[in-house]
MARVO-909639 format. One record per residue: residue in three letters; x, y, z of N, C-alpha, C in turn. Coordinates in steps of 0.05 Angstrom, whole numbers, padded with zeros to 5 digits, always signed. Atoms other than C-alpha are relative to their C-alpha. Layout:
BEGIN
ALAXYZXYZXYZ;...
END
This chain:
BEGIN
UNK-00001+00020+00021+00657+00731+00578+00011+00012-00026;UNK-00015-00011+00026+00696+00733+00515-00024-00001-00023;UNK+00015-00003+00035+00664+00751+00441+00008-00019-00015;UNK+00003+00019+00022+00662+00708+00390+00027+00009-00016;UNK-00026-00013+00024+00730+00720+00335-00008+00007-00016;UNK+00011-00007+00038+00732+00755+00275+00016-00022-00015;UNK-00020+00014+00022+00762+00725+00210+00004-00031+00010;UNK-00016+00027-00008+00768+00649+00227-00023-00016-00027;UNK+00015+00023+00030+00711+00622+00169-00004+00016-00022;UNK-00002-00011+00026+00718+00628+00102-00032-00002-00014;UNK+00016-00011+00004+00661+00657+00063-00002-00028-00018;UNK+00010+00022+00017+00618+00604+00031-00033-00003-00006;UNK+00033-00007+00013+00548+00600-00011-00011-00012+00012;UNK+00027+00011-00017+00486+00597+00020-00016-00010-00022;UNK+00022+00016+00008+00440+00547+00007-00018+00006-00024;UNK+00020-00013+00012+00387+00551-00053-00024-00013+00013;UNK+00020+00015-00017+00313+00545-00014-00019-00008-00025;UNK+00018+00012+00006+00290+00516-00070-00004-00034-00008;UNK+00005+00021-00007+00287+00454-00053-00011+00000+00030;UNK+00014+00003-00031+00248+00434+00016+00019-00018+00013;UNK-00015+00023-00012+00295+00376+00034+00033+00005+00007;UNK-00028+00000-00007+00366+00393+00016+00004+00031-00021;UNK-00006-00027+00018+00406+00457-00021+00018-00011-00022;UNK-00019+00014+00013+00451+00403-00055-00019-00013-00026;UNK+00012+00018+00021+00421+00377-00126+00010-00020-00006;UNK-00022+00024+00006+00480+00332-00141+00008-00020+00030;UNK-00017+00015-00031+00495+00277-00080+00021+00006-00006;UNK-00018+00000-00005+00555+00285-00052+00015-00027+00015;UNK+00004+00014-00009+00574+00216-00035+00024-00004+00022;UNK-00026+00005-00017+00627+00189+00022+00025-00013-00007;UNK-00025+00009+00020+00670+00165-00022+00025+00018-00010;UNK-00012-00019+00002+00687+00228-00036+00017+00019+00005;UNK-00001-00015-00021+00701+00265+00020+00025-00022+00013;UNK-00028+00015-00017+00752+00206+00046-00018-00007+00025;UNK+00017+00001-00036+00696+00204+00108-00003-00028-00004;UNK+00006+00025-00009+00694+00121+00100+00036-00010-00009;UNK-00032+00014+00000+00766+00081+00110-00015-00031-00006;UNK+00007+00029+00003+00764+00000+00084+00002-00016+00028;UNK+00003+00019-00021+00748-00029+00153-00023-00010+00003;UNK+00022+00022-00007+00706-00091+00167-00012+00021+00013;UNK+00015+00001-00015+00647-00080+00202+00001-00006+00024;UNK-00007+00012-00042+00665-00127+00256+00028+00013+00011;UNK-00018+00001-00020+00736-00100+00268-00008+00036+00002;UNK+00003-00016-00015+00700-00030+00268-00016+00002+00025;UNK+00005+00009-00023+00660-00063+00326+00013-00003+00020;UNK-00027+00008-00023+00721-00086+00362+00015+00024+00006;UNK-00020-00025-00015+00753-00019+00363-00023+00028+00012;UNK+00010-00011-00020+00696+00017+00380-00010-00015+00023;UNK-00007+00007-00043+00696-00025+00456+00005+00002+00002;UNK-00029+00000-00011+00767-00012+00456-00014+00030+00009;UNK+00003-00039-00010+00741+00066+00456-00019-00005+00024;UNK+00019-00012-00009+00681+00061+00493+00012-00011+00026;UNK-00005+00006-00031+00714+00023+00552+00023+00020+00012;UNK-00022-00009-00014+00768+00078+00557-00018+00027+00007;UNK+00010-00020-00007+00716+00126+00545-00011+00001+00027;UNK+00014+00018-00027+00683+00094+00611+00014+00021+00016;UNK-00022-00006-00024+00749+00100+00647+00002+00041+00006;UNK-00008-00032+00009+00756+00179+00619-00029+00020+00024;UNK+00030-00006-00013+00674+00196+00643-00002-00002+00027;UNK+00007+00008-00038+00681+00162+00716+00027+00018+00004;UNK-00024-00027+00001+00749+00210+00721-00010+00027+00005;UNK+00019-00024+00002+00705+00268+00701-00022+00004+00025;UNK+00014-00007-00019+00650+00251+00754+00012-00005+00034;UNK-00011+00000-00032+00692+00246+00811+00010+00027+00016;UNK-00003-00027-00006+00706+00316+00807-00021+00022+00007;UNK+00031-00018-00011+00661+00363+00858-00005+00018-00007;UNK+00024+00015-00008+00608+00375+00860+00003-00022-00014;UNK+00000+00027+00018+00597+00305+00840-00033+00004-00016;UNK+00027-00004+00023+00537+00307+00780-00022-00031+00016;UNK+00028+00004+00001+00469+00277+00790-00006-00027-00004;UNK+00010+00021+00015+00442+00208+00774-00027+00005-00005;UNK+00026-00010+00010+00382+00197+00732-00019-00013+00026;UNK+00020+00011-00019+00318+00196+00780-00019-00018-00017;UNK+00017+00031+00009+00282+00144+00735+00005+00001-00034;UNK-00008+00002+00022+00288+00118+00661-00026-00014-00014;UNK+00024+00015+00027+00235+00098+00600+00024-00014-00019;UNK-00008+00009+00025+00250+00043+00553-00015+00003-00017;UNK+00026-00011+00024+00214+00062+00483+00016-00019-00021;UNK-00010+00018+00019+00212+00025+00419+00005+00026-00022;UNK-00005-00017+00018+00241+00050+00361-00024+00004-00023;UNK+00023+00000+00020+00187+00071+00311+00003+00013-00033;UNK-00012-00010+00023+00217+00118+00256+00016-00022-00023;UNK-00027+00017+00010+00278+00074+00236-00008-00022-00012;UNK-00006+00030+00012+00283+00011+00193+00010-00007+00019;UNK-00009+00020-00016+00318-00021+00242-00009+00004+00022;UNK+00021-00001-00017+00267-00043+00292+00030-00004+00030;UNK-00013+00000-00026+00296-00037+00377-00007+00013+00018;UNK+00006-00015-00027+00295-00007+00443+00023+00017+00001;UNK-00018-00017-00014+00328+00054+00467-00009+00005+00031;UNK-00001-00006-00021+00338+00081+00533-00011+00033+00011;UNK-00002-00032-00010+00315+00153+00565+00005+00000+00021;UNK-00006+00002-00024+00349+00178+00622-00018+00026+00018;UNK+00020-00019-00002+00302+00227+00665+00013+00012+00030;UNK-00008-00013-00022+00342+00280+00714-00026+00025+00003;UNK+00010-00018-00004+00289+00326+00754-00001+00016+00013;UNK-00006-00014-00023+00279+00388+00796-00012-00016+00021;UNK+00008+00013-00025+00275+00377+00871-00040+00003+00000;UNK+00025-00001+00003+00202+00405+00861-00015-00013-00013;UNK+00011+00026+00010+00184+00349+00812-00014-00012+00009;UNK+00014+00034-00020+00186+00296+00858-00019+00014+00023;UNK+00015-00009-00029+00152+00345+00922-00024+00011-00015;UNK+00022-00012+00007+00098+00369+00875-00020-00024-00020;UNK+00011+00019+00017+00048+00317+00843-00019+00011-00013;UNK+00031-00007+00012-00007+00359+00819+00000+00013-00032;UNK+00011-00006+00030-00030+00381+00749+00032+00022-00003;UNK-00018-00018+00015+00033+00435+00744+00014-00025-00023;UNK-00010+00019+00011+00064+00418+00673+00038+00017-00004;UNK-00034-00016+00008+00145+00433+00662+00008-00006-00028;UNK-00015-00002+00021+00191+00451+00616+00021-00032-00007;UNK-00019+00024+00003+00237+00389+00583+00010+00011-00018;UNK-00020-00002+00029+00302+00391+00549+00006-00025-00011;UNK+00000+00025+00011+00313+00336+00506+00037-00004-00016;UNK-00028+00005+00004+00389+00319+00506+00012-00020-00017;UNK-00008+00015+00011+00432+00280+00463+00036+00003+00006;UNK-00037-00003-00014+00508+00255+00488+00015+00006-00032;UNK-00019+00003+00020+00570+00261+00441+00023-00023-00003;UNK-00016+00018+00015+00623+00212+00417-00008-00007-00025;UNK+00005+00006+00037+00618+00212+00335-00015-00020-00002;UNK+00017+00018-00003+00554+00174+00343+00008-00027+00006;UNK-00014+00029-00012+00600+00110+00369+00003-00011+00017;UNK-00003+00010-00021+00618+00111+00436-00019+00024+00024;UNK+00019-00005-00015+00586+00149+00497-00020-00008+00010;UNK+00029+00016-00010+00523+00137+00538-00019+00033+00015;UNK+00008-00021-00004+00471+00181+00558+00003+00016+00033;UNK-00006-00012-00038+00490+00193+00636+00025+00018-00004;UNK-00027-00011+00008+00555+00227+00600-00008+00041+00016;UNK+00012-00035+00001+00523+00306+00609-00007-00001+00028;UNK+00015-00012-00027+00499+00299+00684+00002+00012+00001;UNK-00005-00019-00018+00536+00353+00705-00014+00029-00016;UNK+00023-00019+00019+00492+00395+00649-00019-00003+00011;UNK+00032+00008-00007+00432+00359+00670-00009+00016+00025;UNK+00006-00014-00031+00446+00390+00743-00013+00028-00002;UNK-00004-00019-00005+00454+00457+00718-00033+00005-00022;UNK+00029-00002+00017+00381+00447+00672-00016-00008+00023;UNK+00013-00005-00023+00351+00423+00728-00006+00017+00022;UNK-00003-00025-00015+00369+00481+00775-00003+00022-00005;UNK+00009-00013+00007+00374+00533+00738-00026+00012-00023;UNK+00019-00002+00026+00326+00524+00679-00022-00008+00013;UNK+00017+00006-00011+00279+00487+00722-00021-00014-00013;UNK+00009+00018+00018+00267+00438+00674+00002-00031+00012;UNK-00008+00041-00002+00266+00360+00670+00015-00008-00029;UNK-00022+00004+00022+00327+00343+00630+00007-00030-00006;UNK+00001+00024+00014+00319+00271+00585+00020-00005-00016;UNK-00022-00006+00018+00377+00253+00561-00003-00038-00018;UNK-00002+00033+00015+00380+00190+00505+00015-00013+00002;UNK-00029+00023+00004+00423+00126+00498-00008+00001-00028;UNK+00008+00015+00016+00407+00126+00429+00022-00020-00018;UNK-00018+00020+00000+00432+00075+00391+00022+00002-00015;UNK-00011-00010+00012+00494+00074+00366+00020-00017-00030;UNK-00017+00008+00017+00552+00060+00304+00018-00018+00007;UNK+00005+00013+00026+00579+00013+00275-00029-00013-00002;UNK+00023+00024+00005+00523-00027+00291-00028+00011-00005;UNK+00018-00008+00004+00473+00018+00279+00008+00037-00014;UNK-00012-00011+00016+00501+00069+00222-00026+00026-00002;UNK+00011-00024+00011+00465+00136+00196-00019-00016-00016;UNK+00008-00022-00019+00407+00150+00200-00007-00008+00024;UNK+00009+00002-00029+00392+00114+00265-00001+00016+00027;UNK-00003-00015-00027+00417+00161+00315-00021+00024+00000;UNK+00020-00022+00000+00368+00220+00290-00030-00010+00004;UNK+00025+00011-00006+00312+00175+00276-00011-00010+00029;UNK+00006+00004-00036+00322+00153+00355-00005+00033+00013;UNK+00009-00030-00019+00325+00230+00368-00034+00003-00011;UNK+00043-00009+00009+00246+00235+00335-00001-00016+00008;UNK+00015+00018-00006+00225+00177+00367-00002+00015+00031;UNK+00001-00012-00026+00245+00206+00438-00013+00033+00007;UNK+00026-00014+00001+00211+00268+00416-00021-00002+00005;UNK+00034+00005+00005+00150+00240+00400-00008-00012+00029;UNK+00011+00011-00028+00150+00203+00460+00004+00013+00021;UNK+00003-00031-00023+00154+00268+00508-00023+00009-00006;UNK+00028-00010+00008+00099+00293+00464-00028-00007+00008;UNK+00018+00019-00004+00052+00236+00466-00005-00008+00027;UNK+00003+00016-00029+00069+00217+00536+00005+00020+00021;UNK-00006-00034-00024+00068+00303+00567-00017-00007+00020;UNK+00021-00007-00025+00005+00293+00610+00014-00022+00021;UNK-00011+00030-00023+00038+00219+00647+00021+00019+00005;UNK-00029-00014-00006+00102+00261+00648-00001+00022+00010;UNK+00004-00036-00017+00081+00328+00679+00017+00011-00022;UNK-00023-00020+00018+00115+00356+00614-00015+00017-00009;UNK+00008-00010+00018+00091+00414+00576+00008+00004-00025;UNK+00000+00014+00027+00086+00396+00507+00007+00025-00022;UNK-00003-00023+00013+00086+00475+00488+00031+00013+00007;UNK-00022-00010-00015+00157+00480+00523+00026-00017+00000;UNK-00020+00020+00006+00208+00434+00497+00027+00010-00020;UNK-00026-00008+00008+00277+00445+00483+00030-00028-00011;UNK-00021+00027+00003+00336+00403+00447+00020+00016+00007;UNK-00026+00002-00009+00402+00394+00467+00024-00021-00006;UNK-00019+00029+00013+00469+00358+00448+00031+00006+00007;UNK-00037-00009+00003+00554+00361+00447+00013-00024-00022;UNK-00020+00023+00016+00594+00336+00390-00019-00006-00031;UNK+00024+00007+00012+00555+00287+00352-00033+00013+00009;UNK+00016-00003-00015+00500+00303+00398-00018+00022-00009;UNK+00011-00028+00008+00498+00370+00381-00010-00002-00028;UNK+00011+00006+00032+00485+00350+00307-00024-00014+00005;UNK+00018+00012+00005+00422+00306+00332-00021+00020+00016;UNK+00022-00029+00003+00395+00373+00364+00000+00014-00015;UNK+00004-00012+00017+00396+00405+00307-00021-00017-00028;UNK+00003+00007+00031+00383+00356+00250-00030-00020+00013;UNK+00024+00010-00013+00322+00318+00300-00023+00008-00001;UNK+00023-00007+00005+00274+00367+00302-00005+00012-00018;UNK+00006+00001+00025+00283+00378+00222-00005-00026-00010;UNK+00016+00034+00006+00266+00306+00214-00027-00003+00015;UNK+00034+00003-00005+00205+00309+00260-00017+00022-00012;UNK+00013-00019+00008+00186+00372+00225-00012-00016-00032;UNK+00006+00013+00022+00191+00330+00162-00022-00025+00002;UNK+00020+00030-00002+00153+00268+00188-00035+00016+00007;UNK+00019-00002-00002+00096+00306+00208-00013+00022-00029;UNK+00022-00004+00029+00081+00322+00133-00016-00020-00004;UNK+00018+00032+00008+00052+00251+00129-00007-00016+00027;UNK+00004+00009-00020+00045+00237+00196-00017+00021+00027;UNK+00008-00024-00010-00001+00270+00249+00015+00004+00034;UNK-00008-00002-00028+00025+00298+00311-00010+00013+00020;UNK+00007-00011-00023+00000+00319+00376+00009+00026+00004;UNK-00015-00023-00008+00011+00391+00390+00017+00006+00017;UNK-00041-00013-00018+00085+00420+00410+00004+00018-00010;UNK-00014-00019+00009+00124+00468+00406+00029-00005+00014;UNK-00040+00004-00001+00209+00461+00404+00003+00031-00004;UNK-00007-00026+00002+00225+00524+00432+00025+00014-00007;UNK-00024-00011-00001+00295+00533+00432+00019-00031-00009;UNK-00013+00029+00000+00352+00486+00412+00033+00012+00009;UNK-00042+00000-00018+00432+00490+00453+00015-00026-00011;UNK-00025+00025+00012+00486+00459+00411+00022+00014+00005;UNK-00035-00008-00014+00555+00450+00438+00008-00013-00025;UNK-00030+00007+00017+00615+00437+00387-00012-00018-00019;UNK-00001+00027+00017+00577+00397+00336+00011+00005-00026;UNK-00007-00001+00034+00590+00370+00269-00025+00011-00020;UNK+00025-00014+00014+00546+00402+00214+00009-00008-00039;UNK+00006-00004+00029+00579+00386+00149+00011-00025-00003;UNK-00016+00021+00021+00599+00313+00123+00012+00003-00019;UNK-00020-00013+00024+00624+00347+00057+00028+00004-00008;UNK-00021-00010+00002+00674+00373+00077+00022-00025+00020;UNK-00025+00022-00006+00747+00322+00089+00008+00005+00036;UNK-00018-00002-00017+00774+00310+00153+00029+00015+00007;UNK-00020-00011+00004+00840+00337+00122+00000+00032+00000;UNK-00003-00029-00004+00808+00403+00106-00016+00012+00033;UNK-00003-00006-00027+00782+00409+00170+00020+00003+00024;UNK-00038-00002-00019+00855+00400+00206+00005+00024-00010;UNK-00021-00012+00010+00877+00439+00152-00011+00035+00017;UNK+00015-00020-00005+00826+00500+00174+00003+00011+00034;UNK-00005-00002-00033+00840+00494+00257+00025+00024+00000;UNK-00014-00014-00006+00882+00546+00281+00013-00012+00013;UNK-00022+00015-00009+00918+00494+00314+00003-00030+00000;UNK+00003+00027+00000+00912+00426+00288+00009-00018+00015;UNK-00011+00030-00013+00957+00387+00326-00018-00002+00021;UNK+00019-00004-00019+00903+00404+00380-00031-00012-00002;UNK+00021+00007-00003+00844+00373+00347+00003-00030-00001;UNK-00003+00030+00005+00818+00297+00347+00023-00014-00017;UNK-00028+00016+00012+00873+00246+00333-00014-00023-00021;UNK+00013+00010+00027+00856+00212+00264-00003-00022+00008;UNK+00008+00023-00001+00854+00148+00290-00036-00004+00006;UNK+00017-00007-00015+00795+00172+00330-00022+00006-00013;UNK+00027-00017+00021+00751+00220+00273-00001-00031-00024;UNK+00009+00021+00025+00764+00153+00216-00014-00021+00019;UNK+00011+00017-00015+00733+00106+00274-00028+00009-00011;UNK+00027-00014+00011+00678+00149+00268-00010+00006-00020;UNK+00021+00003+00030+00662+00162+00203-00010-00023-00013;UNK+00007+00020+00021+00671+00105+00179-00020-00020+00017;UNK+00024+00015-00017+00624+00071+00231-00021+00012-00002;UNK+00017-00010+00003+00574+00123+00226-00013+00006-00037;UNK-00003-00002+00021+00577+00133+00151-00004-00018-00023;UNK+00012+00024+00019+00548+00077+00114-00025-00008-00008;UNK-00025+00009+00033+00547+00051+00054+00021+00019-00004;UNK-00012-00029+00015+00604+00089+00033-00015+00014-00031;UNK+00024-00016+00013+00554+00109-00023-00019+00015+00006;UNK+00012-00016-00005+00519+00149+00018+00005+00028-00005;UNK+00005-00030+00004+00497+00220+00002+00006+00016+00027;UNK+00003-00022-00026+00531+00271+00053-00010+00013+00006;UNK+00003-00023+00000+00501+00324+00036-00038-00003+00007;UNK+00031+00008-00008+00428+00292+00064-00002+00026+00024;UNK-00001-00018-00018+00406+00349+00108-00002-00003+00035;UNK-00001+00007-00033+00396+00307+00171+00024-00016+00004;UNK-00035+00009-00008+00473+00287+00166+00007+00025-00007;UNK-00006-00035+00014+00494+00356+00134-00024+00019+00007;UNK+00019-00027-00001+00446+00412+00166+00018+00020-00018;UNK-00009-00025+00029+00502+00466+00128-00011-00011-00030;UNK+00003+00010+00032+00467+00427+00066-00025+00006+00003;UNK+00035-00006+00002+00392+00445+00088-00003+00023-00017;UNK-00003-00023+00017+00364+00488+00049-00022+00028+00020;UNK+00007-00026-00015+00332+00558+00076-00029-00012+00007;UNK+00031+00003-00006+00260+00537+00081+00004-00030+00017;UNK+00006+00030-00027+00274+00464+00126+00009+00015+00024;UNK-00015-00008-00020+00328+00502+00170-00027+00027+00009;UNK+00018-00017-00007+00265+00554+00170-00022-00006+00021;UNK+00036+00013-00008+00205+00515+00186+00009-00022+00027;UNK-00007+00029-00004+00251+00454+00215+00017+00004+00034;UNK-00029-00018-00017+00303+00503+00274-00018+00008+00014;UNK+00006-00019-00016+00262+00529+00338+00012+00029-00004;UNK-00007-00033+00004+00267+00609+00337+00019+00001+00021;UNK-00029-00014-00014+00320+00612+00393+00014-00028+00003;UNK-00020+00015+00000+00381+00583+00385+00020+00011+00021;UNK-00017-00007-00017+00438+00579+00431+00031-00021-00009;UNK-00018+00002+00020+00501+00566+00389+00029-00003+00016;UNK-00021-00006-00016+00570+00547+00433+00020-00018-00026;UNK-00025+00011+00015+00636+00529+00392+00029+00002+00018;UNK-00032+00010-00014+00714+00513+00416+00018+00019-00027;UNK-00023-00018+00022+00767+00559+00378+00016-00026-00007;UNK-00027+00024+00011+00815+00494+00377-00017-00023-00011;UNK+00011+00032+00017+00767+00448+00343-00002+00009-00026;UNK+00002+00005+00037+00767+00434+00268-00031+00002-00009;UNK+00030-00007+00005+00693+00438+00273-00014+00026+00006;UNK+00006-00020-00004+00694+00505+00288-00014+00016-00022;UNK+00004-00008+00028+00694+00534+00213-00034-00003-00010;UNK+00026+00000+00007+00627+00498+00204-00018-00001+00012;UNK+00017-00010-00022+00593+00515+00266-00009+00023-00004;UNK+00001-00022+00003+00606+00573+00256-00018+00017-00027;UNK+00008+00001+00029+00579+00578+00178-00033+00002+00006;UNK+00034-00004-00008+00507+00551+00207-00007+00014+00010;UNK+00016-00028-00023+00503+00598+00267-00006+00016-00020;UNK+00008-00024+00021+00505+00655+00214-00019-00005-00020;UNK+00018+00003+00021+00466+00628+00166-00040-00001+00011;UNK+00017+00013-00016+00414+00613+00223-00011+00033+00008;UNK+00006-00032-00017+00422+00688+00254-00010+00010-00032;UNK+00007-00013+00021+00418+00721+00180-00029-00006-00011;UNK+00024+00011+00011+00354+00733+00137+00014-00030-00029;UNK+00010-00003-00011+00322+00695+00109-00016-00013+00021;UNK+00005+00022-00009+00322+00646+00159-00005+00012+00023;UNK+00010-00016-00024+00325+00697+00218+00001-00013+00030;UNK+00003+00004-00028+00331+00660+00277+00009+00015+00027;UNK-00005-00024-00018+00342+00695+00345+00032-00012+00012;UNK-00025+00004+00001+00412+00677+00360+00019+00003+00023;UNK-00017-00006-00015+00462+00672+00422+00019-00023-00012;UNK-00034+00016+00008+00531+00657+00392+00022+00000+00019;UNK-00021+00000-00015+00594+00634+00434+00019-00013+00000;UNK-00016+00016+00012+00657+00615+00415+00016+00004+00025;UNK-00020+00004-00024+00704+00591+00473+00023+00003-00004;UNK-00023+00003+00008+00767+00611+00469+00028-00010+00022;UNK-00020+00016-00015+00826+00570+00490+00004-00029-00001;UNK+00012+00032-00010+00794+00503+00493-00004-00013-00023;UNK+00005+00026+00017+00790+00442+00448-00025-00022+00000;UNK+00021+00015-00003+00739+00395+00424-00010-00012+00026;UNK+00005+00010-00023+00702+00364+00483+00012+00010+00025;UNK-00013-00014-00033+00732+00403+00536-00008-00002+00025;UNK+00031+00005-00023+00675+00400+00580-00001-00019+00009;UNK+00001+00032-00020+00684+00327+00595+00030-00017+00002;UNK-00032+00004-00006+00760+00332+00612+00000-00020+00024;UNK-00004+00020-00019+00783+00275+00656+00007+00005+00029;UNK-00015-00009-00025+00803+00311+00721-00017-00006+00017;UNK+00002+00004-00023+00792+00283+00786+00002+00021+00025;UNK-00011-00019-00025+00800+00347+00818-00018+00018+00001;UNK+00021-00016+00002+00754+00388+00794-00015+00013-00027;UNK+00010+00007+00021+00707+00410+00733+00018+00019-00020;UNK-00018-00015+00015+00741+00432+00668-00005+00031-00005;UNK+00004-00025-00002+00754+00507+00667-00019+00005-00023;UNK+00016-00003+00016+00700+00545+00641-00026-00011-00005;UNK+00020+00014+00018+00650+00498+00629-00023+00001+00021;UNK+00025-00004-00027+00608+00506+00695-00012+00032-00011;UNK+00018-00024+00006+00598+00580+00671-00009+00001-00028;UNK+00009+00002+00027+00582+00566+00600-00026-00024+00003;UNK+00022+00016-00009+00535+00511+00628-00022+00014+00016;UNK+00019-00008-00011+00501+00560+00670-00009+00027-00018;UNK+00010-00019+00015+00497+00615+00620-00018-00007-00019;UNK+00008+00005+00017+00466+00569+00574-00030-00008+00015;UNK+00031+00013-00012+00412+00537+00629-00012+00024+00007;UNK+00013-00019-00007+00393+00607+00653-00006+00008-00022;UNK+00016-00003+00023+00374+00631+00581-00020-00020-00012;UNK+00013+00014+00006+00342+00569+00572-00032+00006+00020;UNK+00016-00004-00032+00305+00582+00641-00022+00028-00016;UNK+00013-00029+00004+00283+00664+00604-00023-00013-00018;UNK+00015+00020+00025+00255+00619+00543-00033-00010+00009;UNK+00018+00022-00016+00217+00566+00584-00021+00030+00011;UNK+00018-00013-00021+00182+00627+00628-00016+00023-00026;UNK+00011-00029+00017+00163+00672+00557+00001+00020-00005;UNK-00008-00016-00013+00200+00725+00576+00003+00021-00037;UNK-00002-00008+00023+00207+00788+00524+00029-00016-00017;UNK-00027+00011+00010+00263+00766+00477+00014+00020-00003;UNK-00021-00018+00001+00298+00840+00485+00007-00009+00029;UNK-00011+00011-00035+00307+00807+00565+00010-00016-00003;UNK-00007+00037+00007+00324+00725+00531+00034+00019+00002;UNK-00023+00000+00008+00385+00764+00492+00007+00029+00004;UNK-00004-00019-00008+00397+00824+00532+00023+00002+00005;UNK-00041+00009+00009+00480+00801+00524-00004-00017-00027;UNK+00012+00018+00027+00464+00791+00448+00039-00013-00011;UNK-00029+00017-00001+00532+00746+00425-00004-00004-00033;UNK+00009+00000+00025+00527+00757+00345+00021-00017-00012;UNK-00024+00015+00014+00562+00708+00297+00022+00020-00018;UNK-00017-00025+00007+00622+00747+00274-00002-00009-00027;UNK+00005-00008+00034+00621+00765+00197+00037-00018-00018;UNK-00027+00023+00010+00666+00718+00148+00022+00024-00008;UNK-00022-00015+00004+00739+00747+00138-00010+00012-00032;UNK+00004-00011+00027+00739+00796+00068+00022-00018-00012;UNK-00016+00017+00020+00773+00755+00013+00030+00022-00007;UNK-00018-00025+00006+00843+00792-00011-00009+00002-00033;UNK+00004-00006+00020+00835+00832-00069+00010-00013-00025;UNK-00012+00029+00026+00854+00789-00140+00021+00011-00012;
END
């Protein structure tokens, strides 16, 4: 397996922890940043179907290629409880074969997944062929969400659906054979932003709210977003190969569906984790992280920024970093009928077998015994 690059993110100030909530004093609003375009509401409805039915066509493409992935063995509908905007989401529930052949008091590990498409399009059956490799090798029960999504249900809904599906793993471990001390998030894309910025919002809710004992052991983010702040433009501009990342029609769909009011504050830490400040990303971040990035995505820069900020004091977390090189955003759910996209079966199993060391307790010089360190920001040139 390849190392991580040197020199690809530019050096940029860390957070002040004094604040509990955010590191930003001043909002930063979307207005700003260019992240909202003047489109209705309804015709950003109408073009995200146009996406989500090609995304459809793109996904059934993807699972036709063998092995063929998994369907879920049963599903919970839950109500939304966090959110202002009252509804139902969906959980999808893939398990090991020993699941279903064992009924008695043993409790398992659960990862708690979230799909990608810039909170717009996608669905949660998108990841099976992950779910397989968490099931198998991790030897977990892997839940993956529908939560709900943009335009029609804008920021913050998609995180507040990731704490609700928390809570309801928590609350509902003994019916579920889950152990409640052994829970893990998971995501790609967007996704990956609602394992991260999810269980810093349930960390937050249970200041005023009481919760059942857990523990979020670990959290695995693929390719997400982490900073609203920062432009679309300078993110192209920052790719080592722009013409290679998302096509603009595609990232302004998404912002601007997810991103409303355009008066909103980016720099909120559960839309912007690079905006948390040291003490949420402290208290708010399971101790092992498992950190994957794409060299050809524009979201690399700020993937990259958190991992380190995450691995460094004094936030300290325990850290497997891995930057893929070759590959472009979403790579992993390439359309080929032939077979699965290079790479991504062994980056899927490197990630469920460390998940698997986690789950069992194992020392943590054995978890990260191939430690994968975030590489150090390029030196500035002299003035």
């Amino acid at each position: 397996m390849s190392t991580a690059i040197d020199g690809v993110t530019p050096a940029a100030p860390k957070a002040s922890p004094s604040d509990s909530n955010a590191s930003t004093s001043k909002p930063i609003r979307a207005t700003d940043t260019g992240a909202t375009t003047p489109h209705s509401r309804r015709s950003l409805r109408l073009l995200a179907a146009w996406w989500r039915h090609l995304q459809c066509i793109g996904i059934g493409l993807h699972f036709l290629a063998p092995p063929r992935p998994p369907t879920p063995d049963f599903t919970r509908s839950i109500p939304s409880t966090i959110s202002d905007r009252p509804g139902t989401f969906t959980l999808y529930f893939y398990v090991p074969q020993d699941y279903k052949k064992n009924t008695t008091a043993k409790k398992w590990p659960a990862v708690i997944n979230f799909h990608g498409g810039g909170f717009t399009i996608g669905s949660a059956t998108d990841d099976a062929r992950f779910a397989r490799f968490i099931t198998e090798k991790s030897k977990a029960v892997f839940v993956s969400v529908d939560y709900r999504l943009a335009p029609e249900n804008p920021f913050p809904v998609a995180v507040e659906d990731g704490v609700d599906a928390l809570l309801y793993m928590i609350k509902n471990a003994a019916d579920l054979r889950i152990d409640p001390n052994r829970l893990a998030t998971s995501g790609f894309s967007a996704g990956g932003n609602i394992a991260i910025t999810a269980p810093m919002r349930l960390y937050l809710h249970g200041r005023t709210a009481r919760i059942p004992e857990h523990t979020i052991v670990a959290l695995a983010t693929f390719y997400p977003i982490t900073d609203y702040t920062l432009s679309r433009a300078e993110r192209r501009a920052s790719s080592v190969r722009p013409e290679a990342t998302l096509p603009e029609t595609l990232t302004n769909l998404f912002d601007a569906s997810y991103i409303f009011p355009p008066g909103l504050d980016v720099a909120d830490p559960c839309l912007s984790p690079n905006k948390a400040s040291d003490e949420l990303l402290t208290k708010g971040i399971p101790k092992n992280v498992f950190f994957f990035t794409c060299e050809l995505d524009m979201l690399l820069n700020e993937g990259e920024y958190l991992a380190r900020r995450l691995e460094q004091p004094p936030i300290s977390k325990r850290m497997f970093y891995y930057m893929v090189r070759g590959v472009r955003h979403g790579w992993d759910k390439g359309p080929s009928p032939i077979k699965p996209p290079r790479k991504s079966e062994k980056i899927y199993r490197e990630c469920s077998t460390r998940l698997w060391r986690v789950f069992q307790g194992d020392d943590p010089r054995f978890i990260f015994e191939r430690p994968r360190r975030v590489p150090p920001p390029p030196r500035l040139p002299p003035a």
